[in-house]
Residue frames as qw, qx, qy, qz and C-alpha x, y, z in Angstrom:
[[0.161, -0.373, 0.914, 0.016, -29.31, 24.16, 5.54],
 [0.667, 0.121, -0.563, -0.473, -30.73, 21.40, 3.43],
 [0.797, -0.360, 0.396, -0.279, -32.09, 18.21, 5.07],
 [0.897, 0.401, -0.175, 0.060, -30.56, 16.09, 2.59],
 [0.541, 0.474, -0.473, 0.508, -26.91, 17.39, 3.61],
 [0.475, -0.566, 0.400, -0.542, -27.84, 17.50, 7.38],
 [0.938, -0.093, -0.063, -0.327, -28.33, 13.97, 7.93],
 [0.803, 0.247, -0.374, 0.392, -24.89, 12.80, 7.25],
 [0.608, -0.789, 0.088, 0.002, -22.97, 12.70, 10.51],
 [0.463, 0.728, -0.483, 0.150, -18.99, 13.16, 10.22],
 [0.840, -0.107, -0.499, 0.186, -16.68, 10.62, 11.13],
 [0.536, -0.817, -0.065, 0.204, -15.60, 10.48, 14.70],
 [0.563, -0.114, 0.036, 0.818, -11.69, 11.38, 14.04],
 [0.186, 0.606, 0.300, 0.713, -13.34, 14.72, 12.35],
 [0.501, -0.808, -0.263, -0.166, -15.46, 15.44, 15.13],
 [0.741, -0.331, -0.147, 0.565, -11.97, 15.38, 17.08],
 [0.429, 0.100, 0.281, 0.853, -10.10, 17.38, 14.86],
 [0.014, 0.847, 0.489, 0.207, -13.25, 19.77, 14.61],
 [0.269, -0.883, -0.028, 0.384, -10.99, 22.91, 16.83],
 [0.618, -0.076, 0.551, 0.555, -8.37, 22.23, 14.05],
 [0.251, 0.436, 0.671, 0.545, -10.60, 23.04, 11.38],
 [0.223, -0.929, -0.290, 0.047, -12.31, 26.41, 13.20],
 [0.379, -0.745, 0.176, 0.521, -8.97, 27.49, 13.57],
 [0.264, -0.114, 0.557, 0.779, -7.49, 26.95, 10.06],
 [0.174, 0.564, 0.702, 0.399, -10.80, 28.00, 8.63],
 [0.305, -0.718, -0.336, 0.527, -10.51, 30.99, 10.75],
 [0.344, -0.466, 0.310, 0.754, -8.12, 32.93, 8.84],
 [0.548, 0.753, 0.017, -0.365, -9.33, 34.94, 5.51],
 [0.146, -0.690, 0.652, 0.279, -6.27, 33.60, 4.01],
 [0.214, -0.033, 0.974, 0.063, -6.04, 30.04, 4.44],
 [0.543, 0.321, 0.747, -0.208, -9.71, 30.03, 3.18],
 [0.552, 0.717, 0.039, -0.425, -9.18, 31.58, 0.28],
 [0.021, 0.691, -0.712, -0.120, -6.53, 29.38, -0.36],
 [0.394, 0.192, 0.889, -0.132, -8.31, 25.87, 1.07],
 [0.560, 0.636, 0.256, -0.465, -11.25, 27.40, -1.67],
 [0.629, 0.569, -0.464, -0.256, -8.81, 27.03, -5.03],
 [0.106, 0.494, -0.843, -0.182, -7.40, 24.29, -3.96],
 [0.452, 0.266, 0.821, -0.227, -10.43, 22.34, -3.21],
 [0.737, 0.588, 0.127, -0.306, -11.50, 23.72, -6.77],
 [0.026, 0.688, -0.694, -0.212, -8.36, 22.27, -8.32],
 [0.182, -0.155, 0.969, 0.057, -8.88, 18.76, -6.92],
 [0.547, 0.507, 0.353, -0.565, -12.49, 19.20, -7.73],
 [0.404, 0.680, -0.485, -0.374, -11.34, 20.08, -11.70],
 [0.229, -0.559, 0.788, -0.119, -8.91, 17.22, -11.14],
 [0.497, 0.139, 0.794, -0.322, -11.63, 14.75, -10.29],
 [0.651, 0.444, 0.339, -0.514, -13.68, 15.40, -12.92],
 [0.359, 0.689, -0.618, -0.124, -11.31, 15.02, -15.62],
 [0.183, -0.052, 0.980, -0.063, -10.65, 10.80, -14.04],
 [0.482, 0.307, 0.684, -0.454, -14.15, 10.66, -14.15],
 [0.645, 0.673, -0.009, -0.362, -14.43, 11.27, -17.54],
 [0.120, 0.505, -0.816, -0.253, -11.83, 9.09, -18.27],
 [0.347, 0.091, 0.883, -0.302, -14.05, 6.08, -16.46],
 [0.590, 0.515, 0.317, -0.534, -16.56, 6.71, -18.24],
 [0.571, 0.613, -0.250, -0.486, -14.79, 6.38, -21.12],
 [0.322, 0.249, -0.901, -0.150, -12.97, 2.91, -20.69],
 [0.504, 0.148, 0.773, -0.354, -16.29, 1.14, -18.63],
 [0.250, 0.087, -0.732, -0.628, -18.36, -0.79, -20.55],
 [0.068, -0.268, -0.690, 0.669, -21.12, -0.51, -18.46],
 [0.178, 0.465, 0.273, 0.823, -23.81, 1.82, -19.60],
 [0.374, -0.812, -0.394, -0.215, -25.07, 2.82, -16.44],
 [0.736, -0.255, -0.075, 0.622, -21.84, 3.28, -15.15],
 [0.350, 0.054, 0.117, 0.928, -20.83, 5.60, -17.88],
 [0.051, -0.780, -0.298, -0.547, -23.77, 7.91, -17.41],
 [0.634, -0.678, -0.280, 0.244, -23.26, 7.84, -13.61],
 [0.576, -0.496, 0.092, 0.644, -19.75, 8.78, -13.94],
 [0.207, 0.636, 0.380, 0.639, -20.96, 11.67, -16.69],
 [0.388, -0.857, -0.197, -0.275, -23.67, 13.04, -14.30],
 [0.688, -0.527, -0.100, 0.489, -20.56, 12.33, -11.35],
 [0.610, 0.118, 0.182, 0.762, -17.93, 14.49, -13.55],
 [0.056, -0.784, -0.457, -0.416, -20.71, 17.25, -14.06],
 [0.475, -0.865, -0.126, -0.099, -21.07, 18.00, -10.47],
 [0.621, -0.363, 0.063, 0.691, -16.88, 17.72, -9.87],
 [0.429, 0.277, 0.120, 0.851, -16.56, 20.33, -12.49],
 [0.230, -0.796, -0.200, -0.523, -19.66, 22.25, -11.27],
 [0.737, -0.544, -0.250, 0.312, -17.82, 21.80, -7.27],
 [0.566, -0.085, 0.061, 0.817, -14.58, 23.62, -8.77],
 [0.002, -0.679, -0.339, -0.651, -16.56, 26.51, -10.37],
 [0.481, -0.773, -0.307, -0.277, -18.06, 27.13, -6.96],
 [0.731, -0.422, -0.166, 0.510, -15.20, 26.87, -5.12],
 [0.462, 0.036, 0.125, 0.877, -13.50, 29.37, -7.24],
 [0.104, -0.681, -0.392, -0.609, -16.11, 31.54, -7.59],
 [0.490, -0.826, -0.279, -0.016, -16.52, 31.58, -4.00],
 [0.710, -0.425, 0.085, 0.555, -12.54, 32.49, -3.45],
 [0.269, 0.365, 0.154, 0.878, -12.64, 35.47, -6.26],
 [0.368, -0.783, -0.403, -0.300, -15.86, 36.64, -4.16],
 [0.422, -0.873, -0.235, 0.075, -13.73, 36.84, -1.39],
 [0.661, -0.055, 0.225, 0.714, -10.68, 38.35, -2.98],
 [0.070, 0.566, 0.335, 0.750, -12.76, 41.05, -4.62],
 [0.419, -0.860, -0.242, -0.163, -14.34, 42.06, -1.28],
 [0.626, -0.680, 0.003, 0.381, -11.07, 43.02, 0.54],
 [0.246, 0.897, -0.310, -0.197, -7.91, 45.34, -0.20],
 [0.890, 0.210, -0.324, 0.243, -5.45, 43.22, -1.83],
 [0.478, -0.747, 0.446, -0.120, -2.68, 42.05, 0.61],
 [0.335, 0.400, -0.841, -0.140, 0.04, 39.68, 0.32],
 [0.926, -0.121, 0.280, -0.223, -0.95, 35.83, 0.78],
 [0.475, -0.343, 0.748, 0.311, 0.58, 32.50, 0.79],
 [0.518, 0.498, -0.440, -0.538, 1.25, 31.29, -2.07],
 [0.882, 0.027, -0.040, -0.469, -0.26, 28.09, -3.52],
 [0.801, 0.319, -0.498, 0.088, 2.79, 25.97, -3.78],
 [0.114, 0.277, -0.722, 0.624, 3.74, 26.33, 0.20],
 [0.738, -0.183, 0.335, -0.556, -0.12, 25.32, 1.43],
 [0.294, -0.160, 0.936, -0.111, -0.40, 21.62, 1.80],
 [0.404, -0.287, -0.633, -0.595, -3.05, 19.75, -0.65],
 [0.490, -0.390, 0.170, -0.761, -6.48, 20.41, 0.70],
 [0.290, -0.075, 0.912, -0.280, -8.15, 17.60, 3.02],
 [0.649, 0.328, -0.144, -0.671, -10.79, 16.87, -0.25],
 [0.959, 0.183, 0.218, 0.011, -11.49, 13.34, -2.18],
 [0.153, 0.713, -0.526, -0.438, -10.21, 14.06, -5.18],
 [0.844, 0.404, -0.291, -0.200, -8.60, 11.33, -6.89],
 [0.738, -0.527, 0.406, 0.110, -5.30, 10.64, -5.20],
 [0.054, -0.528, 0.788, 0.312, -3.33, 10.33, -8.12],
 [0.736, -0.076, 0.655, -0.154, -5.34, 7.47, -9.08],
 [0.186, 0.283, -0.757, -0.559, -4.28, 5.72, -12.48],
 [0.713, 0.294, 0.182, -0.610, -8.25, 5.04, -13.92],
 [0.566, 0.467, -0.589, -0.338, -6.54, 3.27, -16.98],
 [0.298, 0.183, -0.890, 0.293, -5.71, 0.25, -14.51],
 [0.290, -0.053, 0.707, -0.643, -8.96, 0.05, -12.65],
 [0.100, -0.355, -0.878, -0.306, -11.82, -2.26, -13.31],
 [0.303, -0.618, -0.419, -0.592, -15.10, -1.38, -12.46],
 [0.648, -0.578, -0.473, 0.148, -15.40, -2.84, -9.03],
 [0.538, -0.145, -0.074, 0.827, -11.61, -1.36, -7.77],
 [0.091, 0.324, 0.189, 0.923, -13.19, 2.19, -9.15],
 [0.433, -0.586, -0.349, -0.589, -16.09, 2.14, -7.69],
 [0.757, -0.330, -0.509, 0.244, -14.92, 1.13, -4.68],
 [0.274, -0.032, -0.085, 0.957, -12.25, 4.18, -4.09],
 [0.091, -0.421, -0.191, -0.882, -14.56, 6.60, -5.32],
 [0.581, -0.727, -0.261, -0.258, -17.80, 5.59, -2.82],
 [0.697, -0.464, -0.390, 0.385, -14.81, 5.71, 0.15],
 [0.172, 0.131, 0.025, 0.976, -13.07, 9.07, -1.21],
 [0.343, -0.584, -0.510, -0.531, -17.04, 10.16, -1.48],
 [0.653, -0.706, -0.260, -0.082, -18.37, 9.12, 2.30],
 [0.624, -0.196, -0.132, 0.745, -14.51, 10.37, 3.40],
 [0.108, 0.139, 0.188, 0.966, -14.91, 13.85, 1.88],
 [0.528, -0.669, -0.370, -0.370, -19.17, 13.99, 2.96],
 [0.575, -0.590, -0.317, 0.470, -17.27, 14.05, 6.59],
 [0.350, -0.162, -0.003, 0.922, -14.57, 16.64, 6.37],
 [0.089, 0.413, 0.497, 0.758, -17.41, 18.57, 4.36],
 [0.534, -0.704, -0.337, -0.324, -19.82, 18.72, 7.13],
 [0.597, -0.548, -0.158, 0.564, -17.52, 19.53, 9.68],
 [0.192, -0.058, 0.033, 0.979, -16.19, 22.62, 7.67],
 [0.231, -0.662, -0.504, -0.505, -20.02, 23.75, 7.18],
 [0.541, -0.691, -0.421, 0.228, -20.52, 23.22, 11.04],
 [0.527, -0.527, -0.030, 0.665, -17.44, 25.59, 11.43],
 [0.082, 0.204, 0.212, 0.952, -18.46, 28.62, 8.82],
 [0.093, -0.774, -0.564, 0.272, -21.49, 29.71, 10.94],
 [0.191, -0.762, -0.197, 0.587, -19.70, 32.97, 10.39],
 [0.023, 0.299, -0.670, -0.679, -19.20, 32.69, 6.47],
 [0.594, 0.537, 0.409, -0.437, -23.10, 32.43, 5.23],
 [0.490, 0.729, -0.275, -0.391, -21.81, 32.60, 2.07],
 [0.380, 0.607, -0.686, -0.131, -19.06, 29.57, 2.25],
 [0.366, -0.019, 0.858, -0.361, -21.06, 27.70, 4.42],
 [0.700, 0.484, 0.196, -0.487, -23.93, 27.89, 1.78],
 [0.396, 0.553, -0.721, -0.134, -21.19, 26.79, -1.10],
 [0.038, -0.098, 0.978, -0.179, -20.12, 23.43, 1.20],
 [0.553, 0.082, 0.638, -0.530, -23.83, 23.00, 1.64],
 [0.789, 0.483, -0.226, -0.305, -25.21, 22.90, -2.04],
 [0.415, 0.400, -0.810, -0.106, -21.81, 20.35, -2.77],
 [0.268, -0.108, 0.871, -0.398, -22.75, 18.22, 0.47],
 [0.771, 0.260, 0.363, -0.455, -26.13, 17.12, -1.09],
 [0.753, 0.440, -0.453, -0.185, -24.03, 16.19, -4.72],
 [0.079, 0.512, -0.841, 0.155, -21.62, 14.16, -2.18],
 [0.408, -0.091, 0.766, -0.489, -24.42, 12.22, -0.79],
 [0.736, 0.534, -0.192, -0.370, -25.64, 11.43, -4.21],
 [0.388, 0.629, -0.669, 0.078, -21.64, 10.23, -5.27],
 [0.390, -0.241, 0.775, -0.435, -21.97, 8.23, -1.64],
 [0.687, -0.011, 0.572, -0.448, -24.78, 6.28, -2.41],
 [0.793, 0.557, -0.038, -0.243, -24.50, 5.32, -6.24],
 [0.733, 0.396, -0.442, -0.332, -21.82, 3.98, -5.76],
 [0.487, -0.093, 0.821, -0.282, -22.45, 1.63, -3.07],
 [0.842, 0.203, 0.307, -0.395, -25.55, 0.87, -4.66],
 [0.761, 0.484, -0.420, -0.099, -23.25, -0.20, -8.34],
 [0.198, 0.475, -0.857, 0.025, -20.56, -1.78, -6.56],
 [0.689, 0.062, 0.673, -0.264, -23.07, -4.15, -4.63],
 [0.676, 0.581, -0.154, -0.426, -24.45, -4.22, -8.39],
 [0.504, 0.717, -0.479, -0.050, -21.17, -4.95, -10.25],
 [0.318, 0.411, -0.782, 0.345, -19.30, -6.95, -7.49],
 [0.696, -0.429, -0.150, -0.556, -22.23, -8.56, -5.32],
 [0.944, -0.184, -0.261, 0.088, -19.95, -11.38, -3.53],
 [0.593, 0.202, -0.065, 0.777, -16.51, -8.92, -3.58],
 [0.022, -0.804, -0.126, -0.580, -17.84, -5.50, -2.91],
 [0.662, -0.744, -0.080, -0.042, -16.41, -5.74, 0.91],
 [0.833, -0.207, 0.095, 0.504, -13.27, -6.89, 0.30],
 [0.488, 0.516, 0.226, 0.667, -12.98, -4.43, -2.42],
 [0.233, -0.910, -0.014, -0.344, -14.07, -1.40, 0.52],
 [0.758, -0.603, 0.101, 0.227, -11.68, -2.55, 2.86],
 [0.782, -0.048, 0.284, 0.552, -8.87, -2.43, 0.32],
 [0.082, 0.804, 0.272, 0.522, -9.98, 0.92, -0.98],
 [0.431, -0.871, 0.022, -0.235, -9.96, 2.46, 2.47],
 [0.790, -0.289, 0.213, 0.497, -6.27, 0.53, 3.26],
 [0.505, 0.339, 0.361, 0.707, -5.03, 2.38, 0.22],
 [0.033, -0.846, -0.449, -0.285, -6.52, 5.12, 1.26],
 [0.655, -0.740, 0.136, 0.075, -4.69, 5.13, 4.75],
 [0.698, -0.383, 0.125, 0.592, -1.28, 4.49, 3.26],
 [0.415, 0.590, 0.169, 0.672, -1.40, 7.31, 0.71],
 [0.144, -0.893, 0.065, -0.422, -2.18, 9.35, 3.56],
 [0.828, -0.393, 0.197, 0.347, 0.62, 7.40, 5.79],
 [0.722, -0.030, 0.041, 0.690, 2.97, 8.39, 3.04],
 [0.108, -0.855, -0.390, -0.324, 1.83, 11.90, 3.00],
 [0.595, -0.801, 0.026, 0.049, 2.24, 12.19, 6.66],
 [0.932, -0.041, 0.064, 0.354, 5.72, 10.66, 6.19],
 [0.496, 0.512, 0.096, 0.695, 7.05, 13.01, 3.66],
 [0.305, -0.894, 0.024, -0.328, 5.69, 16.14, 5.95],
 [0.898, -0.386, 0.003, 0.210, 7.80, 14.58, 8.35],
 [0.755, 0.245, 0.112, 0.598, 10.59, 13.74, 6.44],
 [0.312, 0.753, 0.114, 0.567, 10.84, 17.35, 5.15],
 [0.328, -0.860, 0.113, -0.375, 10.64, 19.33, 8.91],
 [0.810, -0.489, 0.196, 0.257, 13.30, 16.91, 10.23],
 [0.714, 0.374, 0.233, 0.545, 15.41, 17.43, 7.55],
 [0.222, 0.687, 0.092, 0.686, 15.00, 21.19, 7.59],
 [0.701, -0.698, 0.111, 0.099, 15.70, 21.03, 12.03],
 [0.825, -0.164, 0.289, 0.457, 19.16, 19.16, 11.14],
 [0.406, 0.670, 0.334, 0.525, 19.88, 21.63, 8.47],
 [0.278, -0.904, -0.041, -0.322, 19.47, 24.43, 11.21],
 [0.722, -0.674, 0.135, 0.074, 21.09, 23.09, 13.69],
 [0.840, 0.254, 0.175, 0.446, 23.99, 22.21, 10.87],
 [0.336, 0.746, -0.026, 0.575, 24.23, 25.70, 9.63],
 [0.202, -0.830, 0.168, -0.492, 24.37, 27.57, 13.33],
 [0.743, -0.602, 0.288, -0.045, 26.51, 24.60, 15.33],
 [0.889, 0.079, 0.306, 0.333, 28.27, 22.38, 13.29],
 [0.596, 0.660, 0.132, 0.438, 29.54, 25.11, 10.70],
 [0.258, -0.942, 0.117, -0.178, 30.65, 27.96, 13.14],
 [0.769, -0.354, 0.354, 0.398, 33.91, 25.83, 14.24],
 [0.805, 0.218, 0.387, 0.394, 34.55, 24.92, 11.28],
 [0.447, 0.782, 0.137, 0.414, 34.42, 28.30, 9.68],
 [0.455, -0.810, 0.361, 0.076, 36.45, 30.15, 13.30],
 [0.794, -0.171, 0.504, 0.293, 39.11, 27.16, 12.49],
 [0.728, 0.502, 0.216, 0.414, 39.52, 28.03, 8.77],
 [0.021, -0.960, -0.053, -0.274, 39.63, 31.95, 9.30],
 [0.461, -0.836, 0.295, 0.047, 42.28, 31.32, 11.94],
 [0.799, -0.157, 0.446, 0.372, 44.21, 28.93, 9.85],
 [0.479, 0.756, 0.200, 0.398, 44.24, 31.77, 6.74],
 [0.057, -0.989, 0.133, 0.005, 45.64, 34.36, 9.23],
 [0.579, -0.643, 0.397, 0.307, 49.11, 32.09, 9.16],
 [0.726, 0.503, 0.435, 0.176, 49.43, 31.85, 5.85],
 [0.206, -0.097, 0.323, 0.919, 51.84, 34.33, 3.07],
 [0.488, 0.689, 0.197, -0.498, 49.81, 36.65, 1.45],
 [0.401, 0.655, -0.430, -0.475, 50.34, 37.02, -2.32],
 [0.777, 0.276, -0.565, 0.032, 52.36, 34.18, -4.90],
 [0.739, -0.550, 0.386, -0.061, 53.83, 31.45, -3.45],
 [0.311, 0.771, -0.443, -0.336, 56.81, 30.24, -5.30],
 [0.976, 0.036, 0.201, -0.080, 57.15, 26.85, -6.58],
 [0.570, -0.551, 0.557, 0.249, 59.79, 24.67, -6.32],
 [0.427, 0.469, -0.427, -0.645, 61.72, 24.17, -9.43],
 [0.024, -0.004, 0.994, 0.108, 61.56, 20.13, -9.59],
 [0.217, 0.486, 0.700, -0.476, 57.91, 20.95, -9.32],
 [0.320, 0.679, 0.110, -0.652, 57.76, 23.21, -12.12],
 [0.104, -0.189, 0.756, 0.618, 58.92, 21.30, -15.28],
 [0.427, 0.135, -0.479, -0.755, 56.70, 20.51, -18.22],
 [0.722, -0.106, 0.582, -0.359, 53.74, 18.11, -17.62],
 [0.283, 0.435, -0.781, -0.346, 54.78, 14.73, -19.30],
 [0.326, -0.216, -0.919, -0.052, 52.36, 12.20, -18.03],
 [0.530, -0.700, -0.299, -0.375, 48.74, 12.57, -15.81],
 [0.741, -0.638, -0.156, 0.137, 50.50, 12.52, -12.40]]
């Protein structure tokens, strides 16, 4: 363990949540799952970042957010690498599949639309996504004591996060020397209602899919007894229509 990535201390809600994460990191599964998808948003990231780079007009900026892109694409490599490593070591079995796991608890980007962000507003997100994702990071280290191998992975990224952390505090003081609070506070709001609507939608979805249940195995059962008994008084076969009923049709009604 590096001193560099020791030092950072994860935020207290992590520290909470810390049996959470031991338990979903438990499973061979879920971590070989939480592993591509944290190289996804990784990928993801780096790809904005090279957008920034290209619409600042900055030049320290845009090298920053070169060298920054580098280390997101070099994050995803590792991630994946480490999640064929541990796909190749076992017998192949069925797993979930990638479109039923929730997105991982990583920076990323959030969706963010770069084309619309000034310097300050960018740099702002990125140092809270940063010192947000340096927690969760060091709390899943703490909790792979028994994965030397994917605890070593989180470590090596945990020193590039504490890089990403500090450069760009240090530009947004730089860039926004009177603003650079307001602009963290409004970052980190925005932060809290993407994951508010997040939370929501989960929500939404598992109430939706209760009521549903309860629809199909209370509400419908009448209904269908009720039809079934109302079919048994019925004629079988034709029923024969009356002839005032049966002339030619000469208007819509």
């Amino acid at each position: 363990m590096s001193p560099a990535s020791s030092r950072h201390s994860p935020a207290r809600l992590d520290r909470i949540l810390t049996p959470v994460h031991r338990w979903i990191w438990r499973d061979p599964d879920r971590r070989v799952q939480k592993l591509l998808r944290f190289s996804e948003t990784e990928t993801d990231g780096g790809r904005d970042l090279l957008r920034a780079a290209e619409l600042t007009s900055d030049p320290l900026l845009r090298r920053l957010y070169l060298v920054h892109a580098t280390d997101e694409q070099r994050h995803g490599m590792l991630f994946r690498r480490r999640a064929a490593a541990m796909l190749s070591a076992r017998p192949p079995r069925e797993t979930v599949p990638l479109a039923e796991l929730p997105p991982p608890s990583g920076h990323g980007l959030d969706d963010l639309e770069v084309d619309q962000e000034t310097d300050s507003t960018m740099l702002a997100f990125l140092h809270v996504a940063e010192k947000s994702a340096a927690s969760r990071f060091t709390v899943y280290r703490d909790v792979l004591r028994s994965d030397p191998a994917t605890q070593g992975v989180f470590d090596d990224i945990l020193r590039d996060e504490m890089f990403h952390m500090n450069y760009t505090l240090t530009q947004l003081v730089r860039v926004s020397p009177e603003r650079h609070r307001r602009r963290l506070w409004k970052a980190r709001l925005t932060r809290l209602w993407k994951t508010y609507l997040r939370l929501a939608s989960a929500l939404a979805g598992a109430i939706g899919a209760v009521l549903l249940t309860i629809y199909y195995f209370v509400v419908l059962p009448p209904f269908a007894w009720l039809a079934k008994r109302a079919s048994t008084r019925e004629d079988g076969g034709w029923t024969p229509v009356s002839p005032d009923r049966n002339n030619s049709l000469r208007r819509q009604y």
